[in-house]
C-alpha positions as CSV (number, residue, x, y, z in Angstrom):
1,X,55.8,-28.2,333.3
2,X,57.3,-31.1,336.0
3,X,59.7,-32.5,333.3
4,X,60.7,-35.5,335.5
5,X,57.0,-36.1,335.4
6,X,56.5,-36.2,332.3
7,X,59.2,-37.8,331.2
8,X,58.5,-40.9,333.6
9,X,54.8,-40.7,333.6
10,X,53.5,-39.0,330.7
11,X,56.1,-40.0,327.5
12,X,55.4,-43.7,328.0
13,X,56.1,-44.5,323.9
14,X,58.8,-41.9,322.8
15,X,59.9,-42.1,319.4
16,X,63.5,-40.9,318.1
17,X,63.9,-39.2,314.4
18,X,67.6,-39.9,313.7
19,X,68.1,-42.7,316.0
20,X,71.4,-43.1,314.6
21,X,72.9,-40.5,315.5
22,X,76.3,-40.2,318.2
23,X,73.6,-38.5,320.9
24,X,70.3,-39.9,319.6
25,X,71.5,-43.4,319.9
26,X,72.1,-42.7,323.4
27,X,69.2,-41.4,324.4
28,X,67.2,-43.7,323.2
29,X,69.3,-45.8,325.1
30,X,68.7,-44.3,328.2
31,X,65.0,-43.9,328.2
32,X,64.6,-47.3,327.4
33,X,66.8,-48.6,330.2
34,X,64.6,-46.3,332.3
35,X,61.6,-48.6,331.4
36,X,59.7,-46.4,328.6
37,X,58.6,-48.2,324.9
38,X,61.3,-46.8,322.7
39,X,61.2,-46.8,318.9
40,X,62.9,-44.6,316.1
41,X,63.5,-44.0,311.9
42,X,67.4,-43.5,310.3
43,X,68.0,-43.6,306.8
44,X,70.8,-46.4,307.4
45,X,72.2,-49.0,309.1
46,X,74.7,-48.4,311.8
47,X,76.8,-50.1,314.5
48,X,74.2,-47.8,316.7
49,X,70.9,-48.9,315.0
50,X,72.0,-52.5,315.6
51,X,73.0,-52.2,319.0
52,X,69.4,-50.8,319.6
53,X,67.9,-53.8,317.6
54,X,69.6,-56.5,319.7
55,X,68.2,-54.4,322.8
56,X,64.6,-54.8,321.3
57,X,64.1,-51.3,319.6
58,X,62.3,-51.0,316.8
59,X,64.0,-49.0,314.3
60,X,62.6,-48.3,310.8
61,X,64.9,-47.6,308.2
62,X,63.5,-44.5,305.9
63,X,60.9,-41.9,307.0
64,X,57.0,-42.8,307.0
65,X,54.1,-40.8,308.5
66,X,52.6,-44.7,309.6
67,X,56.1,-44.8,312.0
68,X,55.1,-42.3,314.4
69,X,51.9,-43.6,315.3
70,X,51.1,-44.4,318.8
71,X,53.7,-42.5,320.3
72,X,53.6,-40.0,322.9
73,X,56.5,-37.5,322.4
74,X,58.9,-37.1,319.4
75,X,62.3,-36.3,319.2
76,X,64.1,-35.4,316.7
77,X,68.0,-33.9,315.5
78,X,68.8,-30.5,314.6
79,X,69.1,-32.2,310.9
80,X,65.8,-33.6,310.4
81,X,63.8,-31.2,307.9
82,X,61.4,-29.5,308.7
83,X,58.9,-31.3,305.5
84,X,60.2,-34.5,307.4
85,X,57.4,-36.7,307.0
86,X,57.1,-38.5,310.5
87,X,57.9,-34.8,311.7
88,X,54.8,-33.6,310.0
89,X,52.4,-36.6,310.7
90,X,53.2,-35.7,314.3
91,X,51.9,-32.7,314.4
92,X,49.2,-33.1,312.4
93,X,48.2,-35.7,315.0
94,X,49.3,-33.5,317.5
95,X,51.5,-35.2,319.2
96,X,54.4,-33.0,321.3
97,X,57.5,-32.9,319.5
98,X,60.6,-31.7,320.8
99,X,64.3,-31.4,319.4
100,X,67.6,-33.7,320.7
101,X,68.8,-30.3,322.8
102,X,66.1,-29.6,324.3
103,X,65.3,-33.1,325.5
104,X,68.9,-33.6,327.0
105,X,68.2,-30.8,328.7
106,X,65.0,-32.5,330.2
107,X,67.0,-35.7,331.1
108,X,69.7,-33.7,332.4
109,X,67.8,-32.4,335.0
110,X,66.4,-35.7,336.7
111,X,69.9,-35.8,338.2
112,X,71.6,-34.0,341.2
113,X,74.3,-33.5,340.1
114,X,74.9,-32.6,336.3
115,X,78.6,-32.1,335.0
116,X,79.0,-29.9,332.4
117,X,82.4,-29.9,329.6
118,X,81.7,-27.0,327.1
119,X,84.4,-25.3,325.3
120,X,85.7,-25.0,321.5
121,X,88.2,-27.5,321.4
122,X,88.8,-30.7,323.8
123,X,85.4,-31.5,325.2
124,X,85.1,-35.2,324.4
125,X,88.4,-35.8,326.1
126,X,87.9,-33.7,329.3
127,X,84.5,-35.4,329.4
128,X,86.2,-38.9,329.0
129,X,88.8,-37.9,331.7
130,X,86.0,-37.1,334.4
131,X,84.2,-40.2,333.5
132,X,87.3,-42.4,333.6
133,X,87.6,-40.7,337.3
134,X,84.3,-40.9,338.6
135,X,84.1,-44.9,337.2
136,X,87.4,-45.3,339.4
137,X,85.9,-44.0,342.1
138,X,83.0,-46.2,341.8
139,X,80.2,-43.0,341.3
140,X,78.3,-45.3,339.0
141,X,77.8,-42.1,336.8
142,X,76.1,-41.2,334.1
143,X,77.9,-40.8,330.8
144,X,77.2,-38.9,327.3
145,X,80.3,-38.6,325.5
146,X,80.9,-37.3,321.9
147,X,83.0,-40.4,321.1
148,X,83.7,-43.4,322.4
149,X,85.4,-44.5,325.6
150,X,87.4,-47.4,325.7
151,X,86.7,-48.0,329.3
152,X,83.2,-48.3,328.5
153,X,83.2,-49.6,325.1
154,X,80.7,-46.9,323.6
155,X,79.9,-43.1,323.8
156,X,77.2,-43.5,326.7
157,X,76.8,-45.1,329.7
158,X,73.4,-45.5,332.2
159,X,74.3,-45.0,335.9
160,X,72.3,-44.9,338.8
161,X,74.0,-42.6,340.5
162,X,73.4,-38.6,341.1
163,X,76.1,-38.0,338.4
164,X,75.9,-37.4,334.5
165,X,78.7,-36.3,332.9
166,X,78.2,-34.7,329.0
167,X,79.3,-32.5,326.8
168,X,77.7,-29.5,326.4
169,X,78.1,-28.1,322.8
170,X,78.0,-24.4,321.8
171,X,77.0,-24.6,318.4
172,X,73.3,-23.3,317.6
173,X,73.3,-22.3,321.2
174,X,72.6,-26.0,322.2
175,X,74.4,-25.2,325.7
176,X,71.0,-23.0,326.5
177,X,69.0,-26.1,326.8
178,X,71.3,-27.5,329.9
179,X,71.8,-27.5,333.8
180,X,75.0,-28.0,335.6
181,X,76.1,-28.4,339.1
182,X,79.9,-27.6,337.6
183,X,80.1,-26.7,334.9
184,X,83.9,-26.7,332.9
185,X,84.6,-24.6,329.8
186,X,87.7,-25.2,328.6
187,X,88.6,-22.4,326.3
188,X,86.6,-20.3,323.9
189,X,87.8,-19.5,320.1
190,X,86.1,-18.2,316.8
191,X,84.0,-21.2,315.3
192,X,80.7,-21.9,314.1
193,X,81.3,-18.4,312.6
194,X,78.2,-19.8,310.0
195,X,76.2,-19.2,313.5
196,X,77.4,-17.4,315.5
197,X,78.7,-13.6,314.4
198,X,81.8,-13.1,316.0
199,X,83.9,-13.7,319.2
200,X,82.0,-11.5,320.8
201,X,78.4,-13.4,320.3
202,X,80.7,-16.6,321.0
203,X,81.7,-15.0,324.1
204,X,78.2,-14.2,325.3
205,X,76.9,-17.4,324.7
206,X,79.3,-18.8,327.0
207,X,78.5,-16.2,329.4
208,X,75.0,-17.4,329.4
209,X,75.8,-21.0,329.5
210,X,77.8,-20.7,333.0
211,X,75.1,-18.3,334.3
212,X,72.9,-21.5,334.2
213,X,75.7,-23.8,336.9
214,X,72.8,-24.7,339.7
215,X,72.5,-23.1,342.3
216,X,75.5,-23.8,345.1
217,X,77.2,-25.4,341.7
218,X,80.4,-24.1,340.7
219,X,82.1,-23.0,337.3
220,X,85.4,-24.4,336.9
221,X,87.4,-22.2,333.7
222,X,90.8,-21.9,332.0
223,X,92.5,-19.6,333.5
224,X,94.9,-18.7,331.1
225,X,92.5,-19.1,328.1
226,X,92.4,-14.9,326.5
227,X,89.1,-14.9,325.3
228,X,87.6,-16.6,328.3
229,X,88.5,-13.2,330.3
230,X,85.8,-11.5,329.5
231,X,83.0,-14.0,330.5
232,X,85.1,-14.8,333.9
233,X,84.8,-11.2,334.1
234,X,81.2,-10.9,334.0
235,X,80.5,-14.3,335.8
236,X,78.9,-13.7,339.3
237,X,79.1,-17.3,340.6
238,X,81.9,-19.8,342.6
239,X,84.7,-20.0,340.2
240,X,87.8,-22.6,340.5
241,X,90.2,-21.8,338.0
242,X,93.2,-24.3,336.5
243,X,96.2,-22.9,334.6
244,X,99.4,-23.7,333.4
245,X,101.1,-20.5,333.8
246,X,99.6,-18.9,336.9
247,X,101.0,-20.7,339.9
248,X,98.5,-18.6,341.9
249,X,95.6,-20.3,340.3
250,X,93.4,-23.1,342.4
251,X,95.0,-25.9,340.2
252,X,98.5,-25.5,338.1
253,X,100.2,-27.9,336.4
254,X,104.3,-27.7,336.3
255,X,105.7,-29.7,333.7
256,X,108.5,-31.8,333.9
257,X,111.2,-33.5,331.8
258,X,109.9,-36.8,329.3
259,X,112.1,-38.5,327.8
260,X,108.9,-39.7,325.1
261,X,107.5,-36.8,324.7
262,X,104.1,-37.6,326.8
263,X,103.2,-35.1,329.4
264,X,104.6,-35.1,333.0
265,X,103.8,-32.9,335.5
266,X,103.0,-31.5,339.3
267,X,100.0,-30.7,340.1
268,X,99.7,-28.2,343.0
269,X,96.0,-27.6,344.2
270,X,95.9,-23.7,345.7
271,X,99.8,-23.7,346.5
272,X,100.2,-27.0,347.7
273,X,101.5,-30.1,345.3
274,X,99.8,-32.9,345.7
275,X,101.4,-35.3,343.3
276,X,102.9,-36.3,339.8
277,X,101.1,-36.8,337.4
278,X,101.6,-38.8,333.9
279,X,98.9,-38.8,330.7
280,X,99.1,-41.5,328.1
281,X,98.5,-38.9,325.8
282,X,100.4,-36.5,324.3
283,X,100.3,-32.3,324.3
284,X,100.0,-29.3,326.6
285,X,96.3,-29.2,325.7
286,X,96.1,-32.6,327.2
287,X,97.4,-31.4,330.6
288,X,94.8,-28.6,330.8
289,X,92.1,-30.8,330.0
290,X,93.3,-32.9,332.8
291,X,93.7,-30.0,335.0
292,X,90.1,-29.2,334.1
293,X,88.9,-33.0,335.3
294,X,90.6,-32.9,338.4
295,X,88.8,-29.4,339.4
296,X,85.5,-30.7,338.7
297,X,86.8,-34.3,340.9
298,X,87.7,-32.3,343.7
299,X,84.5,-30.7,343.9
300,X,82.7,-33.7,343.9
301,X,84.8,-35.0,346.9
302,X,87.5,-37.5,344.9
303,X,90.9,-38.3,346.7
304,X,94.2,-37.7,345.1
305,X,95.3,-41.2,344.6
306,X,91.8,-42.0,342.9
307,X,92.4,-39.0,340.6
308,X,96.4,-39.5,339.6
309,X,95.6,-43.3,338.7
310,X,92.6,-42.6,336.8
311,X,94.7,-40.1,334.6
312,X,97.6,-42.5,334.3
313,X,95.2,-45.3,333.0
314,X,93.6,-42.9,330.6
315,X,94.6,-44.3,326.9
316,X,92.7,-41.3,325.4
317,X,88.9,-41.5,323.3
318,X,88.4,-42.7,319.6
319,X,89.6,-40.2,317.4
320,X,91.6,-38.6,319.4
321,X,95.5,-39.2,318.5
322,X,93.9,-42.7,318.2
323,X,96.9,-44.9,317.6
324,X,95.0,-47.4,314.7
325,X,98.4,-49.4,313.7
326,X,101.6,-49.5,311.6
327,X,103.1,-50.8,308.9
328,X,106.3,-50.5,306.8
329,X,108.2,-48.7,310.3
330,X,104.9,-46.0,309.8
331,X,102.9,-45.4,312.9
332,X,99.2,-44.4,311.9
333,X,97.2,-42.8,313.9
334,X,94.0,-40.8,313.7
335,X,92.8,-37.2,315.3
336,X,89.2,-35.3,315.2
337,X,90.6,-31.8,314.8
338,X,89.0,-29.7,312.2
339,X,89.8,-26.0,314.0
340,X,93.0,-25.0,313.1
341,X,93.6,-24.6,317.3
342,X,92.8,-28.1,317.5
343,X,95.3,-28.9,314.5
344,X,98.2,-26.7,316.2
345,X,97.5,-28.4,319.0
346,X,97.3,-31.6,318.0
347,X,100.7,-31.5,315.3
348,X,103.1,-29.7,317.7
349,X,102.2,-32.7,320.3
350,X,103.1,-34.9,317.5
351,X,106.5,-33.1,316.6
352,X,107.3,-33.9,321.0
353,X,107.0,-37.4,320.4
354,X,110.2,-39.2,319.2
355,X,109.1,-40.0,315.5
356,X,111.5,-38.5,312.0
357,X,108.5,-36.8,310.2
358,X,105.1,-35.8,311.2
359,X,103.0,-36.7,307.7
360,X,99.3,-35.0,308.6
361,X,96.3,-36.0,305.8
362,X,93.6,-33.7,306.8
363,X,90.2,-33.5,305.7
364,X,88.6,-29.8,306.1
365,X,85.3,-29.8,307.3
366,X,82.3,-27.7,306.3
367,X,83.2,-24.7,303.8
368,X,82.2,-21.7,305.9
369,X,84.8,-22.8,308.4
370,X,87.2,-23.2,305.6
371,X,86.6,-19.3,304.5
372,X,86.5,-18.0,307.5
373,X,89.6,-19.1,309.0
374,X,91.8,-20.0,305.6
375,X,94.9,-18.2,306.7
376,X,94.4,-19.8,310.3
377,X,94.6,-23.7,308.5
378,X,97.7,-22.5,306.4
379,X,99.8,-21.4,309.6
380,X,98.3,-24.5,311.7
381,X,98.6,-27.1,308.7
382,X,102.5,-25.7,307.7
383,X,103.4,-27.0,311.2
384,X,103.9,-30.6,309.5
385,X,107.1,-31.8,307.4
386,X,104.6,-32.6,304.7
387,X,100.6,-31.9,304.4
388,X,98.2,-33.7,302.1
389,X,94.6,-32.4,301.5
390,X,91.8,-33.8,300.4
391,X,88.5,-32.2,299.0
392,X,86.5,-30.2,301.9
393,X,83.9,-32.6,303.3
394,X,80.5,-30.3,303.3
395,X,78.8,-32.3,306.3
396,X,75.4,-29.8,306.6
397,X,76.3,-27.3,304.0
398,X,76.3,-27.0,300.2
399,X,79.4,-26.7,298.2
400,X,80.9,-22.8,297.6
401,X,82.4,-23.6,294.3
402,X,85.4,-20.6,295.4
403,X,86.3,-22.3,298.5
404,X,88.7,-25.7,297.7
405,X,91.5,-27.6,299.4
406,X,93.0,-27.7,296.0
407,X,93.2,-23.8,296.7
408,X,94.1,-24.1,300.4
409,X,97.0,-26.5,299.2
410,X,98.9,-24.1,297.1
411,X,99.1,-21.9,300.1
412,X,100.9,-24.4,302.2
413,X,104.6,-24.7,301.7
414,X,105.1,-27.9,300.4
415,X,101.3,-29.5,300.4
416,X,99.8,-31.7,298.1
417,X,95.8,-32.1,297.3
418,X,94.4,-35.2,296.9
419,X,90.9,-35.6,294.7
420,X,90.1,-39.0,296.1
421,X,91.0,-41.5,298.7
422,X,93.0,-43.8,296.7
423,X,94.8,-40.9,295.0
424,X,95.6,-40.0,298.9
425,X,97.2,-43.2,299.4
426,X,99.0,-43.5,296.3
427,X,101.2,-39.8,297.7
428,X,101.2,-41.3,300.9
429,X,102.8,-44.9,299.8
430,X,105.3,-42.4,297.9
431,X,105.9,-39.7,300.4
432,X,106.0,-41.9,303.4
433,X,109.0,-43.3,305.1
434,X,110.2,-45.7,307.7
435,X,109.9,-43.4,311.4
436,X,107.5,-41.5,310.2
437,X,103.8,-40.6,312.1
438,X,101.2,-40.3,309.7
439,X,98.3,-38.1,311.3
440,X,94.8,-38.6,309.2
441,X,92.8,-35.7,310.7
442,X,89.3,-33.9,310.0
443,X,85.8,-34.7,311.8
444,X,84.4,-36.2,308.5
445,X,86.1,-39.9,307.4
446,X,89.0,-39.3,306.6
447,X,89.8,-41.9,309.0
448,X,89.2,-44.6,306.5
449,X,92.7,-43.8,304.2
450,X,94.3,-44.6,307.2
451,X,92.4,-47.9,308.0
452,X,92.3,-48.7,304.1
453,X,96.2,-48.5,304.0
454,X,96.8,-50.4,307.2
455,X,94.5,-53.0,306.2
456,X,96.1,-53.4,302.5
457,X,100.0,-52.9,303.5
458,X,99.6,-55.7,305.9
């Protein structure tokens, strides 16, 4: 099948189930910027579903069989069931349906030069830093982000350039679907164990991923990452490699003294340093990300001084250490992480910056995660001077009635639970103190205690 083809020729009406969604939304986006009748279904109003309104796509709130007719392709998200009425009425009518992976993976390769951020941990913000350089280097890219990017105001941008730059997600082997010219993975750890069976599966999935880099592409790979050795191992490709304790490697980072706590360092390209370097953003994993964007820059042919001003305008992507305001002498700010490597991560960058107590509210997400990695959160979560959990937020699973944060909490020194939001802000109001950096953190919305209390302590 000629994809390009048929996506430009053949998929004239394409219709989205879930247009809502972070990647949906921009899809749509992009095929209808690309000239093609775009229409979708969600189950509720969004700032996404808007956006697409004002733009002239019809979007249908609820599912109806009547919604899919005249369209000539289907997408639809991993989450749509399969008794999903506009799913069904599609076949029936036989019209090709395909799912959200699969067709990113058609888009993706209708460019010449696909850049690929996979990894456990830190993908939206290595994909925001390469963005951030390629727009300062006036690439025009293409941009599919798992958050938003202030520099760009959204999660997605339509260039008309050779470049796309997205994340490439591991769960439910997604990653399969997709091409890369370079292709980055940051790190691999144990997660999605509800999917995948063990490191080892993890570890092959990668594997597989990077054995799809175009070919003449290049993989660019943590070289310090311990579970990554085994698929670097078994990779026959070009390799560039960044690290932070191998001076050897093709790109190291040396830190230096900050008096704020926010990353400064040299960075030495195969031996040689070509500059100083300093992120807006706090933490070691932060520097390796960055290390990770300027490998896949210098590929692409970026100068030095294009790359180190990029990074030092680089204020970070939404929900990540997202500074959302203060009040009473307490700095708020917000975080994604939900793995407790990401949490570790995340609260011992905190602890560098100058503040008298790192307060973290966190929000587990999904219950098999929860199990399988329980004594992982209580050595990650212990990390701040005080810990408040709320109930586990279930996102695509059903509730295990043996699995609980109140359970989770009495194995952290010191941590409270929290049944509610307001209950959450009534032990933060009495636990909190002037200096102090409250962290909300989880991928579901926990986000909102923090907004709540900035917005009512005012």
């Amino acid at each position: 099948m000629n994809r390009i083809h048929d996506l430009t020729e053949r998929y004239q009406h394409i219709h989205f189930i879930g247009i809502g969604g972070v990647s949906m939304s921009a899809l749509a986006e992009i095929m209808r910027l690309r000239g093609h009748c775009v229409t979708g279904s969600d189950n509720s109003e969004s700032p996404a579903v808007q956006h697409l309104r004002d733009n002239g796509v019809t979007v249908y709130l609820g599912h109806k069989e009547s919604q899919v007719e005249g369209a000539d392709l289907v997408v639809y998200t991993a989450a749509i069931s399969p008794d999903n009425p506009e799913l069904l009425e599609a076949k029936r009518l036989g019209i090709p349906v395909v799912e959200r992976a699969v067709f990113l993976g058609w888009i993706l390769r209708c460019y010449g030069c696909p850049i690929g951020v996979s990894g456990t941990h830190g993908k939206t913000t290595c994909t925001s830093m390469i963005s951030q350089i390629l727009l300062e280097a006036q690439l025009d890219p293409t941009i599919l982000i798992g958050g938003t990017l202030p520099l760009i105001g959204q999660n997605f941008k339509v260039g008309a350039s050779p470049y796309v730059v997205y994340e490439a997600c591991e769960y439910v082997d997604s990653f399969l679907n997709f091409v890369s010219y370079i292709t980055v993975i940051l790190n691999v750890d144990a997660d999605h164990l509800d999917y995948f069976e063990d490191i080892s599966a993890i570890q092959a999935s990668f594997l597989a991923y990077a054995r799809l880099t175009m070919p003449g592409g290049c993989l660019v790979a943590n070289g310090d990452d311990v579970n990554l050795q085994p698929v670097l191992r078994q990779y026959e490709g070009e390799r560039v490699l960044f690290s932070m304790k191998d001076q050897n490697a093709d790109y190291f980072a040396k830190l230096l003294p900050s008096p704020d706590g926010l990353p400064v360092f040299e960075i030495y390209e195969r031996g040689e340093c070509v500059g100083e370097c300093r992120l807006q953003v706090p933490g070691r994993h932060n520097v390796m990300n960055a290390l990770a964007a300027c490998a896949a820059a210098r590929i692409v042919g970026i100068s030095w001084e294009v790359i180190l001003h990029a990074l030092s305008l680089f204020g970070g992507a939404k929900r990540r250490f997202e500074r959302k305001g203060e009040f009473r002498g307490v700095t708020v700010v917000d975080d994604y992480a939900h793995h407790p490597s990401e949490i570790a991560a995340t609260l011992r960058a905190a602890k560098e910056r100058p503040f008298s107590r790192v307060v973290c509210l966190f929000q587990p997400h999904t219950y098999s995660r929860t199990k399988a990695l329980w004594q992982e959160f209580v050595k990650a979560l212990s990390a701040a001077d005080l810990t408040i959990l709320l109930d586990i937020y279930a996102a695509r699973e059903a509730p295990d009635p043996l699995v609980t944060s109140q359970a989770l909490a009495r194995d952290i020194p010191g941590a409270l639970y929290a049944d509610s939001f307001e209950q959450a802000k009534e032990l933060l109001l009495e636990h909190l103190r002037e200096g102090d950096l409250l962290i909300t953190m989880g991928a579901g919305d926990v986000y909102k205690v923090g907004e709540e209390l900035l917005a009512e302590q005012q």
